[in-house]
C-alpha positions as CSV (number, residue, x, y, z in Angstrom):
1,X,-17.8,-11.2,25.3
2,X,-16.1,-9.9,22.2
3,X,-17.1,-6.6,20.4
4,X,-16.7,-5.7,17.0
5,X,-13.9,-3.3,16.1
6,X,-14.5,-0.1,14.8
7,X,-13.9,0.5,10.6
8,X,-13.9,-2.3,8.6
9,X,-13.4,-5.6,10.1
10,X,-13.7,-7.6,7.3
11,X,-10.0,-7.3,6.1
12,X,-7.8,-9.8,6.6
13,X,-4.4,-9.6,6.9
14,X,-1.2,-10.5,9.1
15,X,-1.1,-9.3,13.0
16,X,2.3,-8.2,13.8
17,X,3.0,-11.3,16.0
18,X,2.4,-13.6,13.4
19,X,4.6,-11.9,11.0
20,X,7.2,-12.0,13.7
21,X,6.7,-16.2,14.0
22,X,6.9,-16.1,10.2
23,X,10.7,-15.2,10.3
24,X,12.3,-16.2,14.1
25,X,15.6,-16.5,12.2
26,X,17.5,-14.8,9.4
27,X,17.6,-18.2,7.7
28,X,13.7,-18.2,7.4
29,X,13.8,-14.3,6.1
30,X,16.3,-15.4,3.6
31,X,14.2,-18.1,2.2
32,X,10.9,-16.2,2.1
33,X,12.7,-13.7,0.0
34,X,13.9,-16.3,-2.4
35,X,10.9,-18.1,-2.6
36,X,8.9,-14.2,-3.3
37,X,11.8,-13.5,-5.7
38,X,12.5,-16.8,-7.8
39,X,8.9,-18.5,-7.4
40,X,10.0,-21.0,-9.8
41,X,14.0,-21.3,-10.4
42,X,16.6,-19.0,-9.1
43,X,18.3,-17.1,-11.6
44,X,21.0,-14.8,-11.3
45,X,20.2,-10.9,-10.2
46,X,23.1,-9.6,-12.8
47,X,22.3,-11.4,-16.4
48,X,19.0,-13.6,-15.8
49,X,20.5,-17.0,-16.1
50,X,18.9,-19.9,-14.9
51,X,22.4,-21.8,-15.3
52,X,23.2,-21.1,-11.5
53,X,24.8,-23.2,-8.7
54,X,25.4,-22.8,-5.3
55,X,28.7,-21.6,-3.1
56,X,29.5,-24.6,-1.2
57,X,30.8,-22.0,2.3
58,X,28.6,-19.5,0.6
59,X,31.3,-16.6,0.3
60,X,31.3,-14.0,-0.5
61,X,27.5,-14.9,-2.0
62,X,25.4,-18.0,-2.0
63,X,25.5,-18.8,-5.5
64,X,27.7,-18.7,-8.3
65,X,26.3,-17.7,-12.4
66,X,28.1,-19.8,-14.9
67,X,27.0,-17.9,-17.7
68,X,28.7,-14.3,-16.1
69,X,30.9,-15.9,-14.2
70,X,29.9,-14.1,-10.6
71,X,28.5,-14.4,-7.3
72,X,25.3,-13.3,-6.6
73,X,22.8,-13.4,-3.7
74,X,18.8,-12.7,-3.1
75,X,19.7,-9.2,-3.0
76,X,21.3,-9.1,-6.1
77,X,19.3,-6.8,-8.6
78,X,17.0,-5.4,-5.9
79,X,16.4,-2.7,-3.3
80,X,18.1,-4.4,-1.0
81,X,21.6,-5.1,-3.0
82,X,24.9,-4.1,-1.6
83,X,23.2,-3.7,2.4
84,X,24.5,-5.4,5.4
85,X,21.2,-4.8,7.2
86,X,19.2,-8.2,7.9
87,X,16.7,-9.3,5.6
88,X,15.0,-10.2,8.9
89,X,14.7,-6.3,9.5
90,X,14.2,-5.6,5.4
91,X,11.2,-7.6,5.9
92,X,9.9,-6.2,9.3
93,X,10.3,-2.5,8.1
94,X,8.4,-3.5,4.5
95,X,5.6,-5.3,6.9
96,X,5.9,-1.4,8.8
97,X,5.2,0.4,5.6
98,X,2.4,-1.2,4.0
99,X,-0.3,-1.6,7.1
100,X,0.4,2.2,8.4
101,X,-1.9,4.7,6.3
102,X,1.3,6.7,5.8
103,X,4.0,4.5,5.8
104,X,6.2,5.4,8.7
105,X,8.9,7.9,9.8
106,X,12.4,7.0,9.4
107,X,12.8,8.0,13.5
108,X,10.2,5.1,14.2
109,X,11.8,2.5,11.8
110,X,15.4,3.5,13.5
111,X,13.9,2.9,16.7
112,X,11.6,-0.4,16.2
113,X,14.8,-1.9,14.3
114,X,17.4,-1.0,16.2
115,X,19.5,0.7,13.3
116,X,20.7,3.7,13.0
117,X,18.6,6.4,11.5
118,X,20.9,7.3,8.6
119,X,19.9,3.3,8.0
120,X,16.4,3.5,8.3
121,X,16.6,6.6,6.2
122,X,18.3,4.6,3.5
123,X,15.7,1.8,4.0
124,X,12.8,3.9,3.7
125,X,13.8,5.1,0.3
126,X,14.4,1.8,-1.4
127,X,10.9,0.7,0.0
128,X,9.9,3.4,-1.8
129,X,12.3,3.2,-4.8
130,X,11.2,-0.1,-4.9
131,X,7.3,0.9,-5.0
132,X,7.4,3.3,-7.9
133,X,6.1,2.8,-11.0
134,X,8.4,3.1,-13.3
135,X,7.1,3.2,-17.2
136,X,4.2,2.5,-16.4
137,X,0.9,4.3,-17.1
138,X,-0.3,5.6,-14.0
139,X,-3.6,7.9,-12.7
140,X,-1.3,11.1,-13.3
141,X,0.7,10.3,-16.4
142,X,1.1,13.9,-18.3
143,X,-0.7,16.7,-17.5
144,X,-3.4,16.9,-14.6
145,X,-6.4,19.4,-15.0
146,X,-7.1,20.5,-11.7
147,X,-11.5,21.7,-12.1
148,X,-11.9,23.0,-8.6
149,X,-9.6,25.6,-6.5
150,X,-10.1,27.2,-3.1
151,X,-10.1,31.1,-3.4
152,X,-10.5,33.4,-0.9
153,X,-8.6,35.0,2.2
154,X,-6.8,38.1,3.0
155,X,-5.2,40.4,0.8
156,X,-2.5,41.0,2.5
157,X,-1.6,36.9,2.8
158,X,-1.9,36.7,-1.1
159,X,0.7,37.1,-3.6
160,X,1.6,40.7,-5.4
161,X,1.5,38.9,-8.5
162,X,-2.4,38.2,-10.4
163,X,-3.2,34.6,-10.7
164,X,-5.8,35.7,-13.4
165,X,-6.8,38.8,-15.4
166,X,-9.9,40.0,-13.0
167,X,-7.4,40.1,-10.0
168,X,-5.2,42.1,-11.9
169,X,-8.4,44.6,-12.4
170,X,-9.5,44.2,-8.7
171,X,-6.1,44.6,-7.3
172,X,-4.8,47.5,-9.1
């Protein structure tokens, strides 16, 4: 007999194991990234150009721009450029990040991949990088007016200096 979960059981999303069956090969990871990135035709990660080709042995990169005349891969342009680290891992750690509440430590990362931690360090802040909103209007663009403020405690915790003219009057 089954129970129902605690929280909200309505969400859908992916289990762990069926992310796992979703990339068994580096191959498959590779081509879910391309297909995420270039959702309709590839185009190179240095200029934009749709006048692409690819790399017969594929080295050094899988596909070759005409139009800037260089080699470029799925990585090319993003968080992930200029890594050796699997795009099989790149995809497990950004699966790792968005169903914990708080992302996740760089220790744990190092540990569930198998990579160093100075890795999972570095992987942890192009997730992020990656995340940010950059020139875009956000909840706290400019200044934030902050209406309510805890007060109280010991003296002898607070600050010498007055946060506002009655303290200055109280404390002196």
């Amino acid at each position: 007999m089954t129970h129902p979960s605690p929280g909200r059981s309505d969400r859908e999303g992916l289990t762990l194991v069926q992310m796992m069956d979703m990339f068994p090969t580096e191959e498959s990871a590779i081509q879910w990234f391309e297909e995420c990135i270039w959702p309709e035709k590839r185009c190179c990660g240095k200029c934009g150009s749709e006048n692409t080709k690819e790399v017969p042995n594929a080295k050094p990169m899988p596909y070759w721009c005409s139009d800037c005349h260089s080699y470029f891969s799925v990585r090319t342009g993003t968080p992930m450029a200029r890594t050796n680290i699997p795009m099989r891992k790149w995809a497990i750690a950004i699966y790792l990040c968005l169903t914990n509440l708080k992302s996740v430590s760089s220790m744990k990362l190092h540990r569930d991949l198998g990579i160093t931690q100075k890795s999972a360090w570095f992987m942890m802040h192009r997730i992020r990088e990656a995340w940010a909103c950059d020139g875009q209007d956000g909840p706290f663009d400019g200044p934030v007016e902050f209406d309510e403020t805890y007060r109280g405690g010991k003296r002898k915790n607070k600050s010498n200096r007055a946060s506002t003219p009655r303290d200055a009057e109280r404390w002196t």
